[in-house]
C-alpha positions in Angstrom: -10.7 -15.7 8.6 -8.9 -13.7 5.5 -6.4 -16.2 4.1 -3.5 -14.8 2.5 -3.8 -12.5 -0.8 -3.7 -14.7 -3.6 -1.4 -12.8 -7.0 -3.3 -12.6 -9.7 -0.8 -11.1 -12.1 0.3 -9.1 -9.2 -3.1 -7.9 -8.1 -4.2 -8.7 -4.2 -7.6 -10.0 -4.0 -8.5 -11.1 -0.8 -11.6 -13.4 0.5 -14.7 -11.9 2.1 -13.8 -10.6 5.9 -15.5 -12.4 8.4 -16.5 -10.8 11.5 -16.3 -12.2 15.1 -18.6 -12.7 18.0 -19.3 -10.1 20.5 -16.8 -11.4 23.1 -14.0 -11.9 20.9 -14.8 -8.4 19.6 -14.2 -7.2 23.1 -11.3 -9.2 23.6 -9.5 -6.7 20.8 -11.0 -3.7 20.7 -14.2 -3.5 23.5 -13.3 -0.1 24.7 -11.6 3.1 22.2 -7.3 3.0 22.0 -7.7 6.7 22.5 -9.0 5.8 26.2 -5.8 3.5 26.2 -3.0 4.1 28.8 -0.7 6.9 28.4 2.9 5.7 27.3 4.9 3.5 24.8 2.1 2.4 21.7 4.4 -0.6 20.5 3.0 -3.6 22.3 5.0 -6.6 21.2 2.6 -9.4 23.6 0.5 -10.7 20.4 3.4 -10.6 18.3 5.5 -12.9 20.9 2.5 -15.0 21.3 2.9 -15.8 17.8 6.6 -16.7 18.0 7.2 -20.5 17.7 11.0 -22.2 18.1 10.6 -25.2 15.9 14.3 -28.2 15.4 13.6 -29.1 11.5 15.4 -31.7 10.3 17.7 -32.3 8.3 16.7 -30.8 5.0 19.4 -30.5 1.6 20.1 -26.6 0.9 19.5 -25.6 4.2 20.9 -24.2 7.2 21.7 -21.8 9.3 23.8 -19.5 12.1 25.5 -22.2 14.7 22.2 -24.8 13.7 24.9 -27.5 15.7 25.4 -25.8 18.8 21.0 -24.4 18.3 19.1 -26.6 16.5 16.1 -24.6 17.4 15.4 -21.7 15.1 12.5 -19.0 15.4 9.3 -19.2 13.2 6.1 -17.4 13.6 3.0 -18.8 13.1 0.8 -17.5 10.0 -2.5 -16.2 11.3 -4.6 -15.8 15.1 -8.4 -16.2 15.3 -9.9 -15.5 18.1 -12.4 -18.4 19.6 -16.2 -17.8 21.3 -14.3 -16.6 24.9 -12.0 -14.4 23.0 -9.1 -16.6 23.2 -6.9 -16.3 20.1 -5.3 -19.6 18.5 -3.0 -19.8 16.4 -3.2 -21.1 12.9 -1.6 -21.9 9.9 -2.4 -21.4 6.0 -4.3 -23.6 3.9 -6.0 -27.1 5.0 -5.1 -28.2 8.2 -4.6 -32.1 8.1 -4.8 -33.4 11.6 -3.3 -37.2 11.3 -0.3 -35.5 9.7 -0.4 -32.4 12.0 0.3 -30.1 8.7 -1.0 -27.3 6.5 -1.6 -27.3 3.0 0.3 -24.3 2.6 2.2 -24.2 6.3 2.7 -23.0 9.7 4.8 -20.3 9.5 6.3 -18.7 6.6 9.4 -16.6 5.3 7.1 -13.3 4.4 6.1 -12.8 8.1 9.2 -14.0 9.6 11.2 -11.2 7.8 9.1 -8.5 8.2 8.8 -9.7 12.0 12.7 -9.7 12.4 12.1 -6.2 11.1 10.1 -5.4 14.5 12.3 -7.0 16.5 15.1 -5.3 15.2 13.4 -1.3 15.2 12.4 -2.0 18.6 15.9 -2.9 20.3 17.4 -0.1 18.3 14.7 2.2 19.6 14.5 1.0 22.9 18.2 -0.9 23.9 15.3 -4.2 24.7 17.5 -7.1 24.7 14.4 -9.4 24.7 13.9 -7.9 21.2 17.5 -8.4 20.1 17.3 -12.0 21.0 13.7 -12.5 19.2 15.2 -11.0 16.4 18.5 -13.1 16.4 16.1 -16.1 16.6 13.6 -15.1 13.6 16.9 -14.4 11.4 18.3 -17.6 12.2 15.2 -19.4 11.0 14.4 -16.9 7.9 17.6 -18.0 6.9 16.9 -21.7 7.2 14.5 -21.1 4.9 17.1 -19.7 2.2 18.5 -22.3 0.2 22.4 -22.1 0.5 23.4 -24.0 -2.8 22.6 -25.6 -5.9 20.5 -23.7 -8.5 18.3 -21.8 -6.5 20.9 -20.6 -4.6 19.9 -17.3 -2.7 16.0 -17.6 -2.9 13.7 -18.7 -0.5 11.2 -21.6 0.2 8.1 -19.5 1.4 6.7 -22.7 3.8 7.3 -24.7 6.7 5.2 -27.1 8.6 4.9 -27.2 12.0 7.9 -29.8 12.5 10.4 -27.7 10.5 10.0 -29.7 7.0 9.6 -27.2 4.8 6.8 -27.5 1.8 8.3 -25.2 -1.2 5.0 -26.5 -3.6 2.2 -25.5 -1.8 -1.7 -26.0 -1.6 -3.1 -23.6 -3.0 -0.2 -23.5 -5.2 1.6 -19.8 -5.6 4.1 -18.6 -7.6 7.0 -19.5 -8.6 6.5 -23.4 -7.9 8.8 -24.8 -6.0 8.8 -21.5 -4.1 12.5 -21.0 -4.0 12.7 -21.3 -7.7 12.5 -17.9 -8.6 12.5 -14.1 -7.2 9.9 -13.8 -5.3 8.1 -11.2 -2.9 9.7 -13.4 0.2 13.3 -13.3 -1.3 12.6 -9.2 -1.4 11.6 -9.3 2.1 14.7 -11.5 2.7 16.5 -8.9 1.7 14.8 -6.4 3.9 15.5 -8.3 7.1 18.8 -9.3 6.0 19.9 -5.7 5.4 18.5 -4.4 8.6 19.5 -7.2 10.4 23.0 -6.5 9.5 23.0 -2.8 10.3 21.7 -3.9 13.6 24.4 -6.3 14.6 27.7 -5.4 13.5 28.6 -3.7 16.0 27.6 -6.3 18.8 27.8 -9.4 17.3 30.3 -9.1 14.2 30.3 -12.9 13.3 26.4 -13.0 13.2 26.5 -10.0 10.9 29.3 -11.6 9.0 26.8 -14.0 8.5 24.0 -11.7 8.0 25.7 -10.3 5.2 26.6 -13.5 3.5 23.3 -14.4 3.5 22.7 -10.8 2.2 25.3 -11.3 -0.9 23.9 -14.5 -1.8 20.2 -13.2 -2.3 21.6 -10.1 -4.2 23.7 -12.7 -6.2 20.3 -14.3 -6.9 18.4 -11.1 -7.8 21.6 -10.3 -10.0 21.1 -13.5 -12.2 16.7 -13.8 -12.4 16.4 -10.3 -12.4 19.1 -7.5 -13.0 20.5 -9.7 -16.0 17.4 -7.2 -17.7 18.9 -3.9 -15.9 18.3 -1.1 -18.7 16.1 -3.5 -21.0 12.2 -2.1 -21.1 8.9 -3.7 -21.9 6.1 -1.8 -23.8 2.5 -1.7 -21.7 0.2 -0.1 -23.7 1.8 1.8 -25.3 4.7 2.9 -22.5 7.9 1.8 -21.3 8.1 0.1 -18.4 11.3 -1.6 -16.8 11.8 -4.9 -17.6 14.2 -5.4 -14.3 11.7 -5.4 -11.7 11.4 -8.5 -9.0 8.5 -10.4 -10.1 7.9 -7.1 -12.6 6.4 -5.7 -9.0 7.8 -2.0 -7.9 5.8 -3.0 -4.3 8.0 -6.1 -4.5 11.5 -4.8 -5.2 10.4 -1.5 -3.3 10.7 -4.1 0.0 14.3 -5.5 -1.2 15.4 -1.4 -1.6 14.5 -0.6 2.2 17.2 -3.9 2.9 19.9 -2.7 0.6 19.5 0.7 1.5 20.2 -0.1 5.2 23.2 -2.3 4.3 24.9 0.3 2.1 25.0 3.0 4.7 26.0 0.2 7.4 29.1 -0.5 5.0 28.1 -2.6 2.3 30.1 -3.5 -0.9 29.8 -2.5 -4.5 27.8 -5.3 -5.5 25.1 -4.4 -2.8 25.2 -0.6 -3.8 25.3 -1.4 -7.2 21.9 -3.5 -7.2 20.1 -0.4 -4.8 20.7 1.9 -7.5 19.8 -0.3 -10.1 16.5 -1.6 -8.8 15.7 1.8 -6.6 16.1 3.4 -10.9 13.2 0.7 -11.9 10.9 1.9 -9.1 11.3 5.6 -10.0 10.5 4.9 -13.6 7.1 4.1 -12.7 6.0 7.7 -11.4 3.4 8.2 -13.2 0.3 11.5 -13.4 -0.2 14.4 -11.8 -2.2 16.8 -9.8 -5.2 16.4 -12.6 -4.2 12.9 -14.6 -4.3 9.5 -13.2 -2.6 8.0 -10.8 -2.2 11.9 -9.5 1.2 11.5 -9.2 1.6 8.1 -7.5 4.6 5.4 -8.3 2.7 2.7 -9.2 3.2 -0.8 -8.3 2.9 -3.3 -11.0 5.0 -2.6 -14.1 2.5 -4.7 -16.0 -1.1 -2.1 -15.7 -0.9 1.6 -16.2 -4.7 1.5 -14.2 -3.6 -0.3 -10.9 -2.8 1.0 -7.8 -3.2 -0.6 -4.8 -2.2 -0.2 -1.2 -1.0 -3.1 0.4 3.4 -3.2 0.0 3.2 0.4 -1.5 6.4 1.5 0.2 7.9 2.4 -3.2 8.0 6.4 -1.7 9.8 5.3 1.7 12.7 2.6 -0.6 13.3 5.6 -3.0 14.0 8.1 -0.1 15.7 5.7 1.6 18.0 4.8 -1.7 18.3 8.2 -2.2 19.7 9.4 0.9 22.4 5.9 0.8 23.3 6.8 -2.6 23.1 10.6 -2.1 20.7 11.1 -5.0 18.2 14.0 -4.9 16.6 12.2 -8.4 15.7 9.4 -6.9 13.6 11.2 -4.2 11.6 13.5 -6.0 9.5 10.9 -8.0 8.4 10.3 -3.7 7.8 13.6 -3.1 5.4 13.6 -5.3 4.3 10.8 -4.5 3.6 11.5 -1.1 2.7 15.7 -1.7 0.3 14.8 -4.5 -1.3 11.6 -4.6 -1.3 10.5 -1.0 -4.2 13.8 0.1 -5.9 12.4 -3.1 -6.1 9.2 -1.3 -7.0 10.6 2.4 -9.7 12.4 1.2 -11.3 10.4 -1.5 -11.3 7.1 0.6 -8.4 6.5 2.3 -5.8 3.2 1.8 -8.0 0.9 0.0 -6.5 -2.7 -0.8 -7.0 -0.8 -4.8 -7.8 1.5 -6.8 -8.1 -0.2 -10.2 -8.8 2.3 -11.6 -11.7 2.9 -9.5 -12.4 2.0 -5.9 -13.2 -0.9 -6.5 -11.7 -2.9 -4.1 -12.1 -0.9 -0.7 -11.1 -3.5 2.0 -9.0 -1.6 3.8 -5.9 -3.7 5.8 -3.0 -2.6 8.4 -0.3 -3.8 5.5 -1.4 -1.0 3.4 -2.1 1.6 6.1 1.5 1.1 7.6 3.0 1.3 3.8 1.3 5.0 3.6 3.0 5.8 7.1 6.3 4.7 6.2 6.9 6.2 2.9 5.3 9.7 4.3 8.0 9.2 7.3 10.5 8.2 5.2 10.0 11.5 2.9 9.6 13.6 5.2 13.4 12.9 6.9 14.7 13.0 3.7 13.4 16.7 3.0 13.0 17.9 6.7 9.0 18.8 5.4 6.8 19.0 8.5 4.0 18.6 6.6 4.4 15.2 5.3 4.8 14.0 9.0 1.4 15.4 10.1 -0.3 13.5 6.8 1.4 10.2 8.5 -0.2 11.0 11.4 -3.5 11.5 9.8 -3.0 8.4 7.9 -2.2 6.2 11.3 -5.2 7.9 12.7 -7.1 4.9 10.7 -5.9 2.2 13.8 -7.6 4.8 16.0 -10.8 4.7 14.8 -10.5 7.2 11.6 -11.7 4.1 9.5 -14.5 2.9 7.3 -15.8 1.4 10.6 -15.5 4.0 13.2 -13.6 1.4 15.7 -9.9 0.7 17.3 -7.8 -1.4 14.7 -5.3 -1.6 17.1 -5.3 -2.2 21.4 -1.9 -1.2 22.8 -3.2 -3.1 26.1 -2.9 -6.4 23.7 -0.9 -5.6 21.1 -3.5 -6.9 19.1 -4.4 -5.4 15.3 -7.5 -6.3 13.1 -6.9 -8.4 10.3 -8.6 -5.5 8.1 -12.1 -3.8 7.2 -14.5 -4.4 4.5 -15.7 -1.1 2.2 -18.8 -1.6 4.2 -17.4 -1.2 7.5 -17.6 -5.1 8.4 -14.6 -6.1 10.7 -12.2 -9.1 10.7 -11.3 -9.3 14.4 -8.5 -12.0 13.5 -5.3 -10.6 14.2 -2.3 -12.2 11.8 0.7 -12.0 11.5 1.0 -9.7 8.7 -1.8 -7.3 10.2 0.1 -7.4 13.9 3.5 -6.6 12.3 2.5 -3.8 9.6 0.4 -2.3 13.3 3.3 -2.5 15.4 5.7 -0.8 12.4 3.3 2.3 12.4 3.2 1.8 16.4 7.2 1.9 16.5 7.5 5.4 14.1 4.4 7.0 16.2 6.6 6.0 19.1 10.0 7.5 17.7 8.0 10.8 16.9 5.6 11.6 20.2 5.1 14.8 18.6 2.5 13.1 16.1 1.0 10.4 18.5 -1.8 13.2 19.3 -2.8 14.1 15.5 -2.7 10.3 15.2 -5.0 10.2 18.0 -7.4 11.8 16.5 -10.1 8.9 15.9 -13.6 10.3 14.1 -13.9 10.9 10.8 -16.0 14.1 10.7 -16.3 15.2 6.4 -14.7 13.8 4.0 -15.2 15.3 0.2 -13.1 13.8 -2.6 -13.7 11.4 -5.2 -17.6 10.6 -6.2 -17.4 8.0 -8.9 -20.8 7.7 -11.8 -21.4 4.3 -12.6 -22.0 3.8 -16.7 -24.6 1.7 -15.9 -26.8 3.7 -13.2 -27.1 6.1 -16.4 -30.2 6.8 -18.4 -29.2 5.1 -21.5 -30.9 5.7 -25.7 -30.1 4.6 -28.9 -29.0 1.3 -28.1 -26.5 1.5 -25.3 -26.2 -1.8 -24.1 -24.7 -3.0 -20.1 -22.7 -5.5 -20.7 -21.3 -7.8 -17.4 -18.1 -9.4 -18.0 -18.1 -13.5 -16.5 -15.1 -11.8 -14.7 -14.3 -8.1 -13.5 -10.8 -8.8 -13.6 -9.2 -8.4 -17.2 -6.0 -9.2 -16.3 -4.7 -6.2 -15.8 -7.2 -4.2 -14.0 -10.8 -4.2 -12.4 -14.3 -3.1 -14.5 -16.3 -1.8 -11.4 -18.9 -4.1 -11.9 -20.6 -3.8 -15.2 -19.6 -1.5 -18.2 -21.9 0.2 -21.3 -21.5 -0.1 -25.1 -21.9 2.7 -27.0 -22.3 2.3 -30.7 -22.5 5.3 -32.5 -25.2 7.5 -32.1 -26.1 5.9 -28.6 -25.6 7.9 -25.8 -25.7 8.4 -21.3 -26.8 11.1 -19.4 -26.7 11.0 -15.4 -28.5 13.5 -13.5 -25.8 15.5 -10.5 -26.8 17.4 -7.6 -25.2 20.8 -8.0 -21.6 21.1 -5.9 -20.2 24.1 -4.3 -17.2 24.2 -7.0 -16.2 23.1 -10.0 -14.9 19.2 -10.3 -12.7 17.7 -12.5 -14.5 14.8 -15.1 -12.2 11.9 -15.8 -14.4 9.1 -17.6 -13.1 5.9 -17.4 -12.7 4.0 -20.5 -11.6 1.1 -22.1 -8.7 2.4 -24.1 -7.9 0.3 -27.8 -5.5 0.8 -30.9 -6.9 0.6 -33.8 -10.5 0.6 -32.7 -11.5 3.5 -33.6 -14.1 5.1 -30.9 -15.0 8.7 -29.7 -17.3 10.1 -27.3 -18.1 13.7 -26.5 -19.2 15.1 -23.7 -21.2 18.0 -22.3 -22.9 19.4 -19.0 -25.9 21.4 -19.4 -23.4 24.5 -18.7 -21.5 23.5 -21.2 -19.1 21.4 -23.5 -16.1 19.4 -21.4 -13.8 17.6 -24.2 -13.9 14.4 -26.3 -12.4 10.7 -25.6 -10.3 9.7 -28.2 -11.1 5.7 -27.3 -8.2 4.8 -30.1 -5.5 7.2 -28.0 -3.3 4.3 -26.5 -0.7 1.8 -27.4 0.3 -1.4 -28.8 -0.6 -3.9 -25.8 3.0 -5.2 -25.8 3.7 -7.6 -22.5 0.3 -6.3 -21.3 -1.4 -9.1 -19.7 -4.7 -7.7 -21.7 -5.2 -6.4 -24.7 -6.2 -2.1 -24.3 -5.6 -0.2 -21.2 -8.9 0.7 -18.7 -8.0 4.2 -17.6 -9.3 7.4 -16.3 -9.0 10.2 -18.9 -9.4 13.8 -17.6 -11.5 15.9 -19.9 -10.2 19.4 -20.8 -12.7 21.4 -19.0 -13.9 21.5 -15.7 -17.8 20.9 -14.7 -19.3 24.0 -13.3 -20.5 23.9 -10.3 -24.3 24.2 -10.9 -24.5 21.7 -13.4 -27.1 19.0 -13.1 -26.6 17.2 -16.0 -23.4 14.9 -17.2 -23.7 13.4 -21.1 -21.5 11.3 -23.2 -22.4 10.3 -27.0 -20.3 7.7 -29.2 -19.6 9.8 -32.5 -18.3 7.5 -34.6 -16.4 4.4 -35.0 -16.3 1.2 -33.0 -19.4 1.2 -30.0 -17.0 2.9 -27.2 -16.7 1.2 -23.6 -17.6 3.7 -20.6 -17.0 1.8 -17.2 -17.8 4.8 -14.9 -17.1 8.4 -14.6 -15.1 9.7 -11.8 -15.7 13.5 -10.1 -13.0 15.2 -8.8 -13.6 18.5 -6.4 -11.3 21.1 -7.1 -10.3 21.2 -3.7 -11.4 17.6 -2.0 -10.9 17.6 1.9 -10.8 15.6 5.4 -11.2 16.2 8.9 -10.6 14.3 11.7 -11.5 15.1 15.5 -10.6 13.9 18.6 -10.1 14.9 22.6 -11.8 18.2 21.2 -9.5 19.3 18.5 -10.0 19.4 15.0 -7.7 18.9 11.4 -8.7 19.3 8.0 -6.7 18.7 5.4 -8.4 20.4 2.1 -6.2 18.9 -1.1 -6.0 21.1 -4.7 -6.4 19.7 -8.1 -7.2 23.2 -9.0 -4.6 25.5 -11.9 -5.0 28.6 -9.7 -4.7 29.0 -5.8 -8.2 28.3 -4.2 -10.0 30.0 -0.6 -12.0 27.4 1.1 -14.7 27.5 4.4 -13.1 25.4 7.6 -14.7 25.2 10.7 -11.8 24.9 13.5 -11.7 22.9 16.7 -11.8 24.5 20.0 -8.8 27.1 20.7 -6.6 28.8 18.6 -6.3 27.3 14.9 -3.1 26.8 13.1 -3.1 26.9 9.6 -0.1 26.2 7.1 -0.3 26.1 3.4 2.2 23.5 1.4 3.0 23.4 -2.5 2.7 20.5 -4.6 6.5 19.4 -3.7 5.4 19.6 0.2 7.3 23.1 1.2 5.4 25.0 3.6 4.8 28.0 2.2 3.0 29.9 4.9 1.3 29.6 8.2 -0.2 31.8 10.8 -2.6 31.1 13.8 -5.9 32.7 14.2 -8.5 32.8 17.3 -11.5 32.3 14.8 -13.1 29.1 14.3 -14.6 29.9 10.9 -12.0 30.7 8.5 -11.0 31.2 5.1 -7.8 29.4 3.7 -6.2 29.3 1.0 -4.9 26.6 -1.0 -2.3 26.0 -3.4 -2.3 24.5 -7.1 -1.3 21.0 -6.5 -0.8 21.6 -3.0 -2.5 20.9 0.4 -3.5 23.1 3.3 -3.7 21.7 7.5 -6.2 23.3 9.6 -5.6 22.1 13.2 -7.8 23.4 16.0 
């Protein structure tokens, strides 16, 4: 089963998936969630199966809402695997010790209780369920037995508890911080999400639980005041640029999860202090927009304050916390680093690969998991209430169409019947059937918004991926290589700070590559990616055979700073384009140092999607081109609507036609819908 992430300097990597028998298959996803029932997508049955009330003892620090009068608080148990007769049981993390009935790590923890009291809560407010309202009361109750109340750590959070109610803040494998309350944390930030929302949900039915809600609430902001807003306005130099030092655990995916909390609490009538920490820690998300249209990370927030190269997808809801902070604190600056964000990068990422685990620089890492396909959703749905833009609901749509069957694998993530989700999909299409916590609440999230918006359920529907032309990435060492070029594989891919995509080339000077292309039909965009060093003077130039495309300066960065690694691996898009009819790509090392060359990535001018279903058709064609582009798309069945956005998301035009071959046009920057 996939075992929780482990952090490696705030990088996911996850263990091999693990697929599961035939029956067990079946028992998720035997037959297509497009043949499913008509009605209501949110399912809650998995998610209550893995509810657990649980009496801990009595533990120093800890306590909770009227724990006298109700001992028992709610848990939820860690992870599901399903056995040979497709029966699911439920597990915890780490080593299971059976004469102690414990984990080495726990039964339940704090990350998925929060985000589950998040579930809870969204579906009582959508649908008045009182079952809901009294699972969430429960799961609040116990997140914040897991808070400790006094002492130093006051305000964080112990991650673990056993299956007795002890809690186990050092656990096996250890994470960080160790003990787990001592410190910010990802599970104080999602604290603070269910606190928040949890508080906007209750005051007006039960005033003295969201009394204590937002006590709770002020003494985890007090908490992220001292560890972590102590550094408001103080930066940290990453190669070269400033990045804010006032970050929780230097993670923008991290605080991006506290945000959505405050942001709730401040327009359900929370004080100063709470709307003084949304602004401050919503101004350290925004300040890591980064690119464009043609540069890396094409206009994305990035996650990590610590890597200008990663990007991954799992907690990216920085667009969704700075529309959301933005609309609280009536900001318009704080939501245009997420409309970009979501106008720009996010077709990038539909249609060169969808929402990989990471893109570091490359796609490297191409598990793809329901955590960051519901982060995509919500930070499109979140941007598009803030602007009233159509268009970045119907790319949510497309993006939910992955628990459909628009996926790597070409099967169901997700059974309304059960309420069961996949625990995630390997790059080669491999399955985990397990169905976790985390995956079953991230599903039910998207299931909850697709639910609140039936207008885009049958776009989401939409479950075959039918083209998709975006990204093609050159490895250095798949090229013909002379005059000494040398593959070099590192004892580790990760540097620290980012991921080498297997093996990089040496270059000393004189030495060259050359990789043979099929001709395109269009010009691409040529971003090598390099290994970036001051004061290592390096340069490579680089032609087609139709035609110079720019030099790599390999010295062109800055001083590492707090860098966990010393340079910066990083995409670097070459002046000119590559013609169309080129079949040749070189690089030579000029002078200098030998120059590092991990892979070269190809970007169409106008990449694209489509996605079919129930005998319609969309395409969503993406520009990284200067000058508004035409391109060829073959419609569905029936009349086609097309509608052309800029690279802020503004529709621009639209108009129907009764062809099915058409000619569309495309703005710079922008992105076109074909539906059919």
């Amino acid at each position: 089963m996939k075992r929780r992430s482990l952090l490696l300097g705030g990088l996911a990597v996850t263990t091999p998936l693990l697929t599961a028998t035939p029956a067990a298959a079946a028992a998720l996803a035997g037959a297509p969630s497009a043949a499913a029932p008509e009605g209501p997508l949110t399912n809650l049955a998995h998610l209550d199966f893995l509810r657990q009330h649980v009496t801990p003892p009595d533990q120093t620090g800890h306590t909770t809402y009227r724990l006298a009068d109700t001992p028992q608080v709610g848990v939820l148990w860690t992870y599901a695997e399903p056995g040979p007769d497709g029966e699911f049981r439920r597990v915890g993390g780490g080593a299971y010790h059976p004469d102690t009935d414990t984990w080495g790590q726990g039964a339940y923890n704090a990350d998925d209780i929060s985000r589950a009291a998040v579930v809870y809560l969204r579906h009582w407010r959508l649908t008045g369920a009182t079952t809901s309202r009294d699972a969430a009361y429960q799961l609040l109750r116990g997140l914040t037995y897991l808070q400790t109340a006094d002492g130093p750590y006051a305000g964080n959070v112990v991650l673990w508890m056993q299956p007795d109610g002890t809690l186990n803040p050092s656990a096996e494998p250890k994470e960080l911080p160790d003990p787990s309350d001592s410190g910010p944390s990802y599970w104080l930030a999602r604290t603070i999400w269910a606190l928040g929302e949890g508080y906007a949900a209750f005051r007006g039915t039960d005033p003295g639980f969201a009394g204590f809600l937002r006590d709770r609430l002020d003494l985890a902001v007090a908490a992220v005041q001292r560890q972590v807003l102590v550094r408001y306005q103080q930066w940290q130099v990453i190669d070269g640029e400033r990045t804010p030092a006032w970050l929780i655990v230097d993670g923008a995916d991290a605080t991006a999860e506290a945000v959505l909390g405050l942001a709730a609490y401040v327009e359900a009538g929370g004080g100063a202090t709470a709307r003084r920490a949304l602004r401050q820690l919503a101004e350290g998300i925004a300040a890591l927009a980064d690119g464009g249209v043609r540069e890396w990370p094409f206009g994305a927030v990035r996650p990590w304050a610590l890597s200008r190269s990663v990007w991954h997808g799992w907690g990216g809801q920085m667009p969704a916390a700075l529309a959301r902070a933005g609309h609280a604190l009536g900001d318009r600056a704080l939501l245009d680093p997420a409309v970009t964000d979501a106008a720009v990068f996010t077709p990038w990422l539909l249609t060169s690969g969808g929402p990989d685990n990471g893109r570091l620089p490359t796609r490297t890492d191409r598990t793809q998991i329901a955590y960051g396909v519901d982060s995509r959703v919500q930070s499109l749905l979140a941007v598009a209430d803030a602007t009233g833009r159509s268009g970045f609901g119907q790319l949510a749509a497309l993006t939910a169409a992955w628990w459909f069957g628009a996926n790597p694998a070409g099967t169901p993530g997700y059974d309304p019947r059960t309420g069961r989700a996949i625990d995630g999909i390997n790059g080669d299409g491999q399955v985990n059937r397990n169905s976790g916590a985390e995956s079953t609440i991230h599903t039910l999230l998207s299931m909850l918004a697709l639910d609140a918006r039936p207008e885009l359920v049958a776009l989401a529907r939409q479950s075959r991926i039918v083209e998709r032309v975006g990204t093609l990435t050159l490895e250095a060492e798949d090229a013909t290589r002379r005059g000494g070029a040398t593959v070099v594989t590192p004892p580790s891919a990760w540097t620290g700070e980012s991921l080498i995509s297997g093996s990089y080339v040496e270059l000393p000077a004189g030495a060259g590559l050359r990789w043979q292309l099929q001709p395109a039909d269009q010009p691409r965009l040529v971003l090598p990616v390099v290994d970036l060093r001051p004061d290592v003077p390096a340069r490579t130039v680089w032609r087609s055979d139709a035609g110079p495309l720019g030099e790599v300066d390999h010295a062109r960065v800055g001083a590492q700073g707090t860098s966990p690694a010393p340079g910066a691996l990083l995409p670097v898009t070459l002046p000119r384009e590559l013609a169309a009819d080129a079949t040749e790509l070189t690089a030579e090392a000029t002078a200098g140092n030998p120059a590092t060359v991990d892979a070269v990535m190809l970007e169409p001018l106008v990449s694209r999607l489509t996605l079919a279903g129930d005998g319609h058709s969309t395409t969503l064609l993406r520009s990284a081109a200067r000058i508004a582009r035409t391109a060829a798309v073959t419609a569905g069945t029936g009349p086609a609507t097309v509608e052309v956005y800029d690279a802020a998301g503004a529709l621009r035009s639209w108009h129907t036609s009764a062809a099915t071959d058409l000619r569309v046009t495309v703005l710079p920057g922008g992105f076109t819908l074909v539906r059919g």
